[in-house]
PyMOL Python script that loads the backbone (N, CA, C, O; Angstrom):
from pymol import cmd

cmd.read_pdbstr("""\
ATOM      1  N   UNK A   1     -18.079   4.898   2.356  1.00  0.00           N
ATOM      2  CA  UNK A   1     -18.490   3.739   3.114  1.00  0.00           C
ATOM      3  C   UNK A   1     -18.144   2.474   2.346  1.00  0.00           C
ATOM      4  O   UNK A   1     -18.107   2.508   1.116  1.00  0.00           O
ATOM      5  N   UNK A   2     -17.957   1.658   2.842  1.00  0.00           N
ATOM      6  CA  UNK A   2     -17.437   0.044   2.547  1.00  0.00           C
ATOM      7  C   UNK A   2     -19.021  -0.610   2.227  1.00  0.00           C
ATOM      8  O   UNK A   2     -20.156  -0.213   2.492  1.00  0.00           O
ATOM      9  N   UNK A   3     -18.714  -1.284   1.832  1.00  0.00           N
ATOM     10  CA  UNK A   3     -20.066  -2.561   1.343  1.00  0.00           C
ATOM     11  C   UNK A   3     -20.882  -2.946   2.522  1.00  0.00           C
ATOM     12  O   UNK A   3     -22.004  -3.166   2.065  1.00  0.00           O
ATOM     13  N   UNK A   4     -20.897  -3.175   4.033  1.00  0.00           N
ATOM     14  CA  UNK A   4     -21.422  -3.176   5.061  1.00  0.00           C
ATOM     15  C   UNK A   4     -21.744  -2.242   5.574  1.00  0.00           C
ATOM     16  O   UNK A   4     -22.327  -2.365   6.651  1.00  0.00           O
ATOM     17  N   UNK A   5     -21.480  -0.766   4.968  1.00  0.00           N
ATOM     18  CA  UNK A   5     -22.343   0.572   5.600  1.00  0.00           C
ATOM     19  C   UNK A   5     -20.913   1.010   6.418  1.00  0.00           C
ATOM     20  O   UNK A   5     -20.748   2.209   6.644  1.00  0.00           O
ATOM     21  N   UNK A   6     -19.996   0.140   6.812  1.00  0.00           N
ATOM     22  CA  UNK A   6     -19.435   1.151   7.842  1.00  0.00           C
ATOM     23  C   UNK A   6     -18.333   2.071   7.094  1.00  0.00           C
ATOM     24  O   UNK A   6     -18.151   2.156   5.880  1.00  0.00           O
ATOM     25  N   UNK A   7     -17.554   2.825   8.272  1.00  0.00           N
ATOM     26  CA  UNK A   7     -16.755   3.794   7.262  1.00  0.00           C
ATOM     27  C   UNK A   7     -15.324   3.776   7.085  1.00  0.00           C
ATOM     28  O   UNK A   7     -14.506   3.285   7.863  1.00  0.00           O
ATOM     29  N   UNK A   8     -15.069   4.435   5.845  1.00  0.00           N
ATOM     30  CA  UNK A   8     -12.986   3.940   5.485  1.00  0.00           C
ATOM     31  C   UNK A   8     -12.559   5.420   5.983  1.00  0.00           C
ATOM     32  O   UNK A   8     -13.253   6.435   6.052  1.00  0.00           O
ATOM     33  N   UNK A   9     -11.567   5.275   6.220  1.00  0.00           N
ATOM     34  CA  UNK A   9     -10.387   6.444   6.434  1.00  0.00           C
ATOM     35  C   UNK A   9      -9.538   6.332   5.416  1.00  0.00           C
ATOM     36  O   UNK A   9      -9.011   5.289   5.029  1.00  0.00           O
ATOM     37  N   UNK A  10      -9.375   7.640   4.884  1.00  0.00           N
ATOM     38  CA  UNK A  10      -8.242   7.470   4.066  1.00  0.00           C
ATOM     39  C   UNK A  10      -6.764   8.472   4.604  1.00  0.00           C
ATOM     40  O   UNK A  10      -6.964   9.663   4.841  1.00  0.00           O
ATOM     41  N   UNK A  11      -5.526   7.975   4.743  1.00  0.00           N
ATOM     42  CA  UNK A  11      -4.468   8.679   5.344  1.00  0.00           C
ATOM     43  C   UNK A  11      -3.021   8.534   4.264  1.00  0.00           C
ATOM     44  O   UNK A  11      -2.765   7.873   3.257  1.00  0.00           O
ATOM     45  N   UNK A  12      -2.558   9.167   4.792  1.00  0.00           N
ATOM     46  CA  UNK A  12      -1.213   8.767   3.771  1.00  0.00           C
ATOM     47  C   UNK A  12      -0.581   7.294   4.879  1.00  0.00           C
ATOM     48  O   UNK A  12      -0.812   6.929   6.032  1.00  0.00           O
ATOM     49  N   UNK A  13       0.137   6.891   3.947  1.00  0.00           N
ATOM     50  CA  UNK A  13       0.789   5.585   3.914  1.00  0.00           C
ATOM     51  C   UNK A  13       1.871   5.994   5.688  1.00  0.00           C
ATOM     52  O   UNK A  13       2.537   6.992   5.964  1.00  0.00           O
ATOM     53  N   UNK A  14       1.587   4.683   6.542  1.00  0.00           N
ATOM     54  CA  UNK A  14       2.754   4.870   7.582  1.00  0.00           C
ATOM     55  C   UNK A  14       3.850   3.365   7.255  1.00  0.00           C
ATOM     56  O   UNK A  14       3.478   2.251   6.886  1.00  0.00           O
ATOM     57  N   UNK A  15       5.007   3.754   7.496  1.00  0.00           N
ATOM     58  CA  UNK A  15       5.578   2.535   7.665  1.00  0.00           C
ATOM     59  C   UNK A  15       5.337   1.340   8.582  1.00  0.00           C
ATOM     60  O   UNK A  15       5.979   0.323   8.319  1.00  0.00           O
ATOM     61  N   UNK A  16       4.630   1.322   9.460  1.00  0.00           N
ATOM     62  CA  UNK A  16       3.736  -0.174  10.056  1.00  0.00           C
ATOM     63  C   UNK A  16       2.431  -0.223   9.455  1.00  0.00           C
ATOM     64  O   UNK A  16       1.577  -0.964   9.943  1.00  0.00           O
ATOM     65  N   UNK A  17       2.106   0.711   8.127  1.00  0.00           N
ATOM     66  CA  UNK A  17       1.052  -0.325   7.278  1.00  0.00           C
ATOM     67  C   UNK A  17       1.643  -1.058   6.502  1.00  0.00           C
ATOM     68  O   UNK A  17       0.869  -1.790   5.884  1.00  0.00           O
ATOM     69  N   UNK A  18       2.873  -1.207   6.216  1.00  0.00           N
ATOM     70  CA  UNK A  18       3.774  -2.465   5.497  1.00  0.00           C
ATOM     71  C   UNK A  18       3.452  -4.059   5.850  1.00  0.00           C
ATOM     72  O   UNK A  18       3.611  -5.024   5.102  1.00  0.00           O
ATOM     73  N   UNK A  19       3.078  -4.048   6.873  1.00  0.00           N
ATOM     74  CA  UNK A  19       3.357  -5.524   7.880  1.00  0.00           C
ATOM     75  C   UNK A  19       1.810  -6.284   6.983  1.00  0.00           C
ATOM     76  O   UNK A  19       1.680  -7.330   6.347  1.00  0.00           O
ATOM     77  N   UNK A  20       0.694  -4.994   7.385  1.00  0.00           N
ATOM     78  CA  UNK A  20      -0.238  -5.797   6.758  1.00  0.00           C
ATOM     79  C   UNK A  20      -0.439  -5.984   5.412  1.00  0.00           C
ATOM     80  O   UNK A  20      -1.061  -6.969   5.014  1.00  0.00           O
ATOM     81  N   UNK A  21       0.161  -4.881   4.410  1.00  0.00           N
ATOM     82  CA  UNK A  21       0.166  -4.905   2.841  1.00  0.00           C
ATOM     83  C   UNK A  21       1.028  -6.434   2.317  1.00  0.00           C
ATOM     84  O   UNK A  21       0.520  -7.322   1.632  1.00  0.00           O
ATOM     85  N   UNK A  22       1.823  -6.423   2.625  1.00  0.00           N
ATOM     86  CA  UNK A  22       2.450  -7.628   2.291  1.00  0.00           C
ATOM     87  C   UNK A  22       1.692  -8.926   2.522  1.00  0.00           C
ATOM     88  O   UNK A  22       1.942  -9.877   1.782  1.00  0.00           O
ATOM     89  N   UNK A  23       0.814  -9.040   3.458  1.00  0.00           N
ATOM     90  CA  UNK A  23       0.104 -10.492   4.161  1.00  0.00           C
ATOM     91  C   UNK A  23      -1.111 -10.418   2.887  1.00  0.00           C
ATOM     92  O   UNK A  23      -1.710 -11.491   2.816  1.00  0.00           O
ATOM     93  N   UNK A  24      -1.580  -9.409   1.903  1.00  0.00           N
ATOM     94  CA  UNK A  24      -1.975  -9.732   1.294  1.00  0.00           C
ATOM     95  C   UNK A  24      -1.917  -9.969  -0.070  1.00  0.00           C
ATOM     96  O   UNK A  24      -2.917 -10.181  -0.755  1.00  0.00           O
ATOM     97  N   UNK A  25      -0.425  -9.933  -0.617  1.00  0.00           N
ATOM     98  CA  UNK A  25       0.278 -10.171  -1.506  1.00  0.00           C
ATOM     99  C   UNK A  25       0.734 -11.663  -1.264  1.00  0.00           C
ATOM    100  O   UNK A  25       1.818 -11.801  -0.697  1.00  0.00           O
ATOM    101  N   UNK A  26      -0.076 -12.973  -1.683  1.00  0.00           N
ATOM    102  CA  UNK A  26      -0.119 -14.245  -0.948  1.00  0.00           C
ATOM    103  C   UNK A  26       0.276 -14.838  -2.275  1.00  0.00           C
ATOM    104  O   UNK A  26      -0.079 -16.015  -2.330  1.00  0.00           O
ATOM    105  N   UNK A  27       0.763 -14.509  -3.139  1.00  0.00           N
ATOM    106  CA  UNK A  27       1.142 -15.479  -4.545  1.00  0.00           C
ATOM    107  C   UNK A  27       2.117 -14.810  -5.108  1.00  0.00           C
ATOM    108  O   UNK A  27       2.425 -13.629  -4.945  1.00  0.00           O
ATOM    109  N   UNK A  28       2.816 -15.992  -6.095  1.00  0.00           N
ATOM    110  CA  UNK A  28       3.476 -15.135  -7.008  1.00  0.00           C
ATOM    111  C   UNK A  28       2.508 -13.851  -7.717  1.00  0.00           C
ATOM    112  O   UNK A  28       2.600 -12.628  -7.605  1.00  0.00           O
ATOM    113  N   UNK A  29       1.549 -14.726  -8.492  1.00  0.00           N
ATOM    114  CA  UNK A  29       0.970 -14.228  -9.524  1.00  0.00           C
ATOM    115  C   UNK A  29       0.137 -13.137  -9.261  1.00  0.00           C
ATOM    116  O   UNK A  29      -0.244 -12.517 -10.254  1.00  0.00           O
ATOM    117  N   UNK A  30      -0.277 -12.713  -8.053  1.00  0.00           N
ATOM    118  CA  UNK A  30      -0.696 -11.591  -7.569  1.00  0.00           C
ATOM    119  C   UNK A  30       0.166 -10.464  -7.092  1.00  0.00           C
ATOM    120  O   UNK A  30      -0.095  -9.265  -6.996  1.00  0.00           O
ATOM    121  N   UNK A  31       1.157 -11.073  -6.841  1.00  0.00           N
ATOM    122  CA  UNK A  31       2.224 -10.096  -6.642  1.00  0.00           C
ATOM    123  C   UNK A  31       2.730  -9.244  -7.956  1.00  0.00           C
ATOM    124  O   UNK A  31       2.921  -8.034  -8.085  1.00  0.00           O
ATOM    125  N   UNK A  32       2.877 -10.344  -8.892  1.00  0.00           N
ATOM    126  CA  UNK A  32       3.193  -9.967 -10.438  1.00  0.00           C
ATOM    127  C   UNK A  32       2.013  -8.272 -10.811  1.00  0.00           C
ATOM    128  O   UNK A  32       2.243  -7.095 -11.088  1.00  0.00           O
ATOM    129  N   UNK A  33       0.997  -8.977 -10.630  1.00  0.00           N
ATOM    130  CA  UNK A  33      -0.569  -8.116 -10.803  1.00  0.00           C
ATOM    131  C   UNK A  33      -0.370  -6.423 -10.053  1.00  0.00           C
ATOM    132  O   UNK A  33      -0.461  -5.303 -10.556  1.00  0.00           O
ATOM    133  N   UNK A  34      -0.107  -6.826  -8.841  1.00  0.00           N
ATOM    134  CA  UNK A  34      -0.194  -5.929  -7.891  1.00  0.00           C
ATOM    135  C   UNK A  34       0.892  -5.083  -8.123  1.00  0.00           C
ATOM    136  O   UNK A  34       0.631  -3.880  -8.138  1.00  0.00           O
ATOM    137  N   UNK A  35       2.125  -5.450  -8.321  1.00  0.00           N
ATOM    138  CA  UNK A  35       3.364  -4.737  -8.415  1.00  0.00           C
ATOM    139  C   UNK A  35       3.810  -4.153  -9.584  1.00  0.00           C
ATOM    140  O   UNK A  35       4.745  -3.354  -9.528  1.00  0.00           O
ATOM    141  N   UNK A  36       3.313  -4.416 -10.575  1.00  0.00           N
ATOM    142  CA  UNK A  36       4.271  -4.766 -12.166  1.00  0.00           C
ATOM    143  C   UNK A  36       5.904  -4.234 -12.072  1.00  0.00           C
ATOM    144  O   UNK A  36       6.563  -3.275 -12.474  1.00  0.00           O
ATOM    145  N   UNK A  37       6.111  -5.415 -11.323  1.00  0.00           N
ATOM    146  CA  UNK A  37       7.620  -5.954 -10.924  1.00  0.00           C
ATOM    147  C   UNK A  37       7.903  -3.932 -10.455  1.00  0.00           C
ATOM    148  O   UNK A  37       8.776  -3.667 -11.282  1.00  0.00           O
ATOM    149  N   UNK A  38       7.796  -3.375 -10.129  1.00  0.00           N
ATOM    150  CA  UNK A  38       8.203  -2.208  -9.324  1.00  0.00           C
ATOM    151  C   UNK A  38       8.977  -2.891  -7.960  1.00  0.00           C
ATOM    152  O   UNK A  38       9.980  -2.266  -7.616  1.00  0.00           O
ATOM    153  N   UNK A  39       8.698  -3.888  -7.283  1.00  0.00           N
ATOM    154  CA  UNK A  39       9.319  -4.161  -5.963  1.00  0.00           C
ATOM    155  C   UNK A  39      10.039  -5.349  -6.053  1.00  0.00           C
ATOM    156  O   UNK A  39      10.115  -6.157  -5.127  1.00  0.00           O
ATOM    157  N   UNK A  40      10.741  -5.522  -7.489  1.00  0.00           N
ATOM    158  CA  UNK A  40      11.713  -6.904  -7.375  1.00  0.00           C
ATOM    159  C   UNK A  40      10.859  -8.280  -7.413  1.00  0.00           C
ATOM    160  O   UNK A  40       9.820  -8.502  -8.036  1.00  0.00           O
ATOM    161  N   UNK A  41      11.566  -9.100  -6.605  1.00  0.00           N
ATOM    162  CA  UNK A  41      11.335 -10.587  -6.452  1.00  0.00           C
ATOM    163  C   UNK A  41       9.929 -10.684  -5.775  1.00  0.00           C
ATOM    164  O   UNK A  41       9.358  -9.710  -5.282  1.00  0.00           O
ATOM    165  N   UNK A  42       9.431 -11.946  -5.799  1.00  0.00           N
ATOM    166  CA  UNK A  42       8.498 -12.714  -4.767  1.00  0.00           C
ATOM    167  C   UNK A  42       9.343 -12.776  -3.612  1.00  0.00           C
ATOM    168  O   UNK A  42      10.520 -12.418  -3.556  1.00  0.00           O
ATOM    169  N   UNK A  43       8.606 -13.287  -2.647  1.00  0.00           N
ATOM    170  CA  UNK A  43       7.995 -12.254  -1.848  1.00  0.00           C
ATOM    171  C   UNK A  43       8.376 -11.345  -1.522  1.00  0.00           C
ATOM    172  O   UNK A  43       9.570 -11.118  -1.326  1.00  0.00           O
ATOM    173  N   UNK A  44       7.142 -10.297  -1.320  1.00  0.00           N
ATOM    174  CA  UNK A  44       7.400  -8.943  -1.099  1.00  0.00           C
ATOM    175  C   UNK A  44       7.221  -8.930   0.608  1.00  0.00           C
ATOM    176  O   UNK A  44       6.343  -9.445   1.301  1.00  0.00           O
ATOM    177  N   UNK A  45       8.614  -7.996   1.051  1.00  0.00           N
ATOM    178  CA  UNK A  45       8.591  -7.910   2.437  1.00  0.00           C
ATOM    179  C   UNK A  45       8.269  -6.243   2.543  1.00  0.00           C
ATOM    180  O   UNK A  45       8.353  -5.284   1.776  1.00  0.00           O
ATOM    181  N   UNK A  46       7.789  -6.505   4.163  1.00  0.00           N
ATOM    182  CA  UNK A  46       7.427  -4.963   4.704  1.00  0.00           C
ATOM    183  C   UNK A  46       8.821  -4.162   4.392  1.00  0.00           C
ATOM    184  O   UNK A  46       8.737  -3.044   3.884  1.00  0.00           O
ATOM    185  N   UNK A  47      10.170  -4.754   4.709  1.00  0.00           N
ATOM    186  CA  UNK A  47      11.364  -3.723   4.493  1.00  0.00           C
ATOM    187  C   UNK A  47      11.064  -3.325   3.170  1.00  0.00           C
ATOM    188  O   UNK A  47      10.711  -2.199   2.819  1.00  0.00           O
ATOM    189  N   UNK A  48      11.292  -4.734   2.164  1.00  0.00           N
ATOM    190  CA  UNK A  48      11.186  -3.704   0.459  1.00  0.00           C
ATOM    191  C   UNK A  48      10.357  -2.819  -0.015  1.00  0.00           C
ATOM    192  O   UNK A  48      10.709  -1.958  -0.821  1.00  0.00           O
ATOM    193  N   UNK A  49       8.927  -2.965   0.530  1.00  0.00           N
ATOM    194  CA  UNK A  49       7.811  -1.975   0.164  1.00  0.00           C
ATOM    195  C   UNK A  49       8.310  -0.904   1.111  1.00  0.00           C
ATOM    196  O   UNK A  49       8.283   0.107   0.409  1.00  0.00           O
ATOM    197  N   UNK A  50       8.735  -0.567   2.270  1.00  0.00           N
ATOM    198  CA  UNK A  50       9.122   0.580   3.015  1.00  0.00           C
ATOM    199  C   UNK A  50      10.281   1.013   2.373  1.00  0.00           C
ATOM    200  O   UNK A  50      10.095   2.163   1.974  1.00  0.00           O
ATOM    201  N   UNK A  51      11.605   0.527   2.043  1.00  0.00           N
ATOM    202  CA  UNK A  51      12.179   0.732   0.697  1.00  0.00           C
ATOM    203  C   UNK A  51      12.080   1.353  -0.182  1.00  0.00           C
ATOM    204  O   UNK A  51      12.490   2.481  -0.459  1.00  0.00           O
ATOM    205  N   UNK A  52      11.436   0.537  -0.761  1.00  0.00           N
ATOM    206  CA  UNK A  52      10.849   1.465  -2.176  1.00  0.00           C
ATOM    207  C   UNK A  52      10.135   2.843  -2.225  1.00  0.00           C
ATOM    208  O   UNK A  52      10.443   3.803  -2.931  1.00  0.00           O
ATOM    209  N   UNK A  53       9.034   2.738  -1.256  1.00  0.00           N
ATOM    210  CA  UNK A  53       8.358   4.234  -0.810  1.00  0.00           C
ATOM    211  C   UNK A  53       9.242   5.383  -0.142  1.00  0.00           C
ATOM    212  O   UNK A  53       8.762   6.510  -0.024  1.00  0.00           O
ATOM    213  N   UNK A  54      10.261   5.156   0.201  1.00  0.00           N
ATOM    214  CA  UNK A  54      11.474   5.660   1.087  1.00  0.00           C
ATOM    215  C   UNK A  54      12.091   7.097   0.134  1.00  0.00           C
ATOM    216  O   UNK A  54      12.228   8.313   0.272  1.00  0.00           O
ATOM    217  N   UNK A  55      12.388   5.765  -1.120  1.00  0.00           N
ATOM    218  CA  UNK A  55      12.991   6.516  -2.820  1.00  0.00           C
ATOM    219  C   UNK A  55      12.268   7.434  -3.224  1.00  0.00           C
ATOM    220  O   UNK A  55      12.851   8.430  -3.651  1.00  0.00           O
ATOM    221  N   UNK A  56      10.712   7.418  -3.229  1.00  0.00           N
ATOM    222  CA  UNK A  56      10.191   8.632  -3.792  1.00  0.00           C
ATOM    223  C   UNK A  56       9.343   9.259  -2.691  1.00  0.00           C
ATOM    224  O   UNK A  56       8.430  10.082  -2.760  1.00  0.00           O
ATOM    225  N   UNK A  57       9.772   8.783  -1.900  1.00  0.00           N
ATOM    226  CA  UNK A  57       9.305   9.781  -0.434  1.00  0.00           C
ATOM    227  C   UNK A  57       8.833  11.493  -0.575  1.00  0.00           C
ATOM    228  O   UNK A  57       7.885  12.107  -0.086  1.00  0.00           O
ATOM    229  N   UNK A  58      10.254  12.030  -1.708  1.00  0.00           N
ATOM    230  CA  UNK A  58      10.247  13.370  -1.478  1.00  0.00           C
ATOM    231  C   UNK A  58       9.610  13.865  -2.982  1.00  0.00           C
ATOM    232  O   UNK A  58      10.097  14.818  -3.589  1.00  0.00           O
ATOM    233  N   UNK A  59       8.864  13.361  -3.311  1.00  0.00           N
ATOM    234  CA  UNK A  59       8.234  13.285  -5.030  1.00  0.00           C
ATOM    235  C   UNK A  59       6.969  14.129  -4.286  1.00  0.00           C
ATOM    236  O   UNK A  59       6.360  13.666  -3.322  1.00  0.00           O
ATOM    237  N   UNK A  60       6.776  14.994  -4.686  1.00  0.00           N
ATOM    238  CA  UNK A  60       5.402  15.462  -4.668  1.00  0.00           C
ATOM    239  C   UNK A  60       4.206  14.871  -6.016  1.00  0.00           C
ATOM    240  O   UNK A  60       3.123  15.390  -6.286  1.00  0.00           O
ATOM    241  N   UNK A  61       4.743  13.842  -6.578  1.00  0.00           N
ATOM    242  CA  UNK A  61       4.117  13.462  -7.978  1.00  0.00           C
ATOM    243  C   UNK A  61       4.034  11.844  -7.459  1.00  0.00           C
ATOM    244  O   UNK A  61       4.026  11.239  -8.531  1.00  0.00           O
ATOM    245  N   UNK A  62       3.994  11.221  -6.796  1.00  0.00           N
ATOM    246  CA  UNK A  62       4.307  10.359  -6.296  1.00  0.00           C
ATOM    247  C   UNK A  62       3.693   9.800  -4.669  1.00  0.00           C
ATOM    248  O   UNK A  62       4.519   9.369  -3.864  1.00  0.00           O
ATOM    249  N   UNK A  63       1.766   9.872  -4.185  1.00  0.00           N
ATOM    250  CA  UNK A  63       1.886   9.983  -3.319  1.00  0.00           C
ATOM    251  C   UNK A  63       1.016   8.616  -2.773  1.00  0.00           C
ATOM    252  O   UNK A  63      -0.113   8.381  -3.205  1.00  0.00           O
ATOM    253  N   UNK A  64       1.708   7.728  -1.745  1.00  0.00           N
ATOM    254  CA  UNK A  64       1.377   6.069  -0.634  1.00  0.00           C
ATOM    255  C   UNK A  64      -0.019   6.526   0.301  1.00  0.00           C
ATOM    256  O   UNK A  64       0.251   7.142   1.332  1.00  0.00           O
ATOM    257  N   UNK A  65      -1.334   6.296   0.045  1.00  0.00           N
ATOM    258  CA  UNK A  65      -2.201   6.001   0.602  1.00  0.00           C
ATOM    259  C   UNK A  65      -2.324   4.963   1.260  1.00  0.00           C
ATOM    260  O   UNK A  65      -1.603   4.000   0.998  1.00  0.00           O
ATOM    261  N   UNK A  66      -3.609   4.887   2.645  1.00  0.00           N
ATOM    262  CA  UNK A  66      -3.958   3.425   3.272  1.00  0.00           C
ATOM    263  C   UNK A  66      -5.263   4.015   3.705  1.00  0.00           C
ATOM    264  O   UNK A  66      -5.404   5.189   4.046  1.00  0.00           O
ATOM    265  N   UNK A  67      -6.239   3.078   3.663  1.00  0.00           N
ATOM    266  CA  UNK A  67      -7.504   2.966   3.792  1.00  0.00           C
ATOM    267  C   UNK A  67      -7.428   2.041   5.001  1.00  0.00           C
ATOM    268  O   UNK A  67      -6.837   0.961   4.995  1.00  0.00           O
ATOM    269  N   UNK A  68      -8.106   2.585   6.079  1.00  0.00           N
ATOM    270  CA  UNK A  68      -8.305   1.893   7.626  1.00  0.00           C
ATOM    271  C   UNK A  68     -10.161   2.023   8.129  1.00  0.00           C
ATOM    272  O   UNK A  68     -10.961   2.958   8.116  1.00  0.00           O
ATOM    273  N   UNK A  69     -10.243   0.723   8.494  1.00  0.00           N
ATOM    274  CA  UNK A  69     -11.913   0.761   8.881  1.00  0.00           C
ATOM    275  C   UNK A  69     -11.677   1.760  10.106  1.00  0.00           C
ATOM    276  O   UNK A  69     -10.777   2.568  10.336  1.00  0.00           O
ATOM    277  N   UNK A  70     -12.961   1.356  10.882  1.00  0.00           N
ATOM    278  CA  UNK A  70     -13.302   2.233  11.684  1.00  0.00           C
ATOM    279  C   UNK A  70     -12.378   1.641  12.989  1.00  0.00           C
ATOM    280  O   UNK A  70     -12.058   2.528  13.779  1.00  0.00           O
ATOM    281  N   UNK A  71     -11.924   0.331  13.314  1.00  0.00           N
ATOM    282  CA  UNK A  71     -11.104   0.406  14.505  1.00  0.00           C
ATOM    283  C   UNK A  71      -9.169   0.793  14.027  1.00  0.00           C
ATOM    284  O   UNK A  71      -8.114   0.791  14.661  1.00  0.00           O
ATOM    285  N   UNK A  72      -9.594   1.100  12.489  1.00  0.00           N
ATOM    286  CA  UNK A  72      -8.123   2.147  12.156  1.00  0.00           C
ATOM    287  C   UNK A  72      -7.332   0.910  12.007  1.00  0.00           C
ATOM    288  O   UNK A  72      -6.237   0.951  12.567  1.00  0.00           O
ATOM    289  N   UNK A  73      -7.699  -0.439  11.236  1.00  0.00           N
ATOM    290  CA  UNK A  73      -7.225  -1.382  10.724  1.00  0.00           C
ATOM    291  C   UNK A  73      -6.674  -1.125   9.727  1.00  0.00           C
ATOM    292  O   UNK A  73      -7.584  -0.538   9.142  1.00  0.00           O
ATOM    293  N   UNK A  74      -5.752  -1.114   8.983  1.00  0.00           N
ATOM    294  CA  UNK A  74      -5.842  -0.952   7.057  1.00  0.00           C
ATOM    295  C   UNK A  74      -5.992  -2.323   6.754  1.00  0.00           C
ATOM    296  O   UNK A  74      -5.560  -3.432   7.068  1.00  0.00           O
ATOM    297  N   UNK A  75      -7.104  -1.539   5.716  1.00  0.00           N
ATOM    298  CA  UNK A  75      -7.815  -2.557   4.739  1.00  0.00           C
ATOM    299  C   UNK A  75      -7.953  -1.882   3.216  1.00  0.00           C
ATOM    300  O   UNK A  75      -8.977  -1.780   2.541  1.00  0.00           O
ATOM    301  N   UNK A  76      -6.767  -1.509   2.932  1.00  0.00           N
ATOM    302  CA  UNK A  76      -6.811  -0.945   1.908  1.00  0.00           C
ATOM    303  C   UNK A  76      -5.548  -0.330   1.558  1.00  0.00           C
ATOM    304  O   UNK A  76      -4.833  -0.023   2.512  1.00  0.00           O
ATOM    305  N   UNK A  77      -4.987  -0.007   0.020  1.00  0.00           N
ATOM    306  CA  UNK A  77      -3.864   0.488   0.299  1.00  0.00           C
ATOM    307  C   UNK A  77      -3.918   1.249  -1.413  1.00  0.00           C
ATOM    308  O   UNK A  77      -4.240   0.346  -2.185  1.00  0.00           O
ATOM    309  N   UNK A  78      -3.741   2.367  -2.059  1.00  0.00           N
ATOM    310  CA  UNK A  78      -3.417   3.197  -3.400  1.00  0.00           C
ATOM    311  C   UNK A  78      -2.229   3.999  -3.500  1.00  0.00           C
ATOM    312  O   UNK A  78      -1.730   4.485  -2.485  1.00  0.00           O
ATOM    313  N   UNK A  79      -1.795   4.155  -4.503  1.00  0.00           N
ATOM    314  CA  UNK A  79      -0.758   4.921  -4.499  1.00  0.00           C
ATOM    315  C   UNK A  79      -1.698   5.685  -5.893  1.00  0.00           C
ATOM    316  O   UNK A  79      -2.263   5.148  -6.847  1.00  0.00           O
ATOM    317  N   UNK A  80      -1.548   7.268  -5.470  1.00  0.00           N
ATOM    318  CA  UNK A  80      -1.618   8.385  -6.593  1.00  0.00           C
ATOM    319  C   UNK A  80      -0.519   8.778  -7.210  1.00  0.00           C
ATOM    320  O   UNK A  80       0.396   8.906  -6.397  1.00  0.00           O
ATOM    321  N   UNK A  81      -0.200   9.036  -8.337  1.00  0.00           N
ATOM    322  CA  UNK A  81       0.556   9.292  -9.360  1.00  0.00           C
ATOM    323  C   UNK A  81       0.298  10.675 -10.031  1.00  0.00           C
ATOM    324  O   UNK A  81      -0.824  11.138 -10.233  1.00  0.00           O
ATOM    325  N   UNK A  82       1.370  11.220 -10.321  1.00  0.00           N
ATOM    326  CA  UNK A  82       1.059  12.605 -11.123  1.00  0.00           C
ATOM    327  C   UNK A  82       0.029  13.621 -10.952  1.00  0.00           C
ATOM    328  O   UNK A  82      -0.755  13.831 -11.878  1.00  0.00           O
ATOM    329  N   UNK A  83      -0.065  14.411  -9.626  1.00  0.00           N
ATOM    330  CA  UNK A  83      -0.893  15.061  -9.087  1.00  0.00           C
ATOM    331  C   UNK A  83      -0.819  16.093  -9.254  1.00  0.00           C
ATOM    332  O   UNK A  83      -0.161  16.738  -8.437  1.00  0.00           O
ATOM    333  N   UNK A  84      -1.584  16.945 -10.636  1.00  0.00           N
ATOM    334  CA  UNK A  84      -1.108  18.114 -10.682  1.00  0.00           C
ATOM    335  C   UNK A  84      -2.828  18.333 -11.725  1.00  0.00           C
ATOM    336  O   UNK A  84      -3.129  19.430 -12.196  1.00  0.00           O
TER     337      UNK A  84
END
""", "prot")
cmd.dss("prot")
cmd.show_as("cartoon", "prot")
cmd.util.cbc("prot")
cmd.orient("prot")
């Protein structure tokens, strides 16, 4: 549950959760934070983050989460690493 009681979904990553991940990457300097330069330049677009996830698509060590409230918004986004 989220801080207001209601509840998260967690799913693997779709390529139209790009549109909203990027809208919250709103600075350089958060982008810097958020990325550690893994996705190139400022600004980060929905193509480059769909891009990039594209490359290790077939990584079983390598796996794009999104966290969606209850009307299946994403509000949230992790990537797991080294799952073994």
């Amino acid at each position: 549950m989220d801080n207001d009681g209601s509840r998260l979904i967690l799913r693997p990553y779709k390529t139209c959760d790009a549109d909203y991940i990027v809208k919250w990457v709103s600075d350089e300097k958060t982008f810097c934070g958020w990325s550690s330069d893994r996705f190139g330049k400022y600004p980060l677009t929905a193509e480059t983050l769909n891009a990039h996830y594209r490359e290790v698509e077939n990584s079983d060590r390598h796996w794009q989460m999104t966290a969606l409230n209850e009307d299946h918004i994403p509000v949230g986004h992790l990537i797991m690493r080294y799952i073994d």
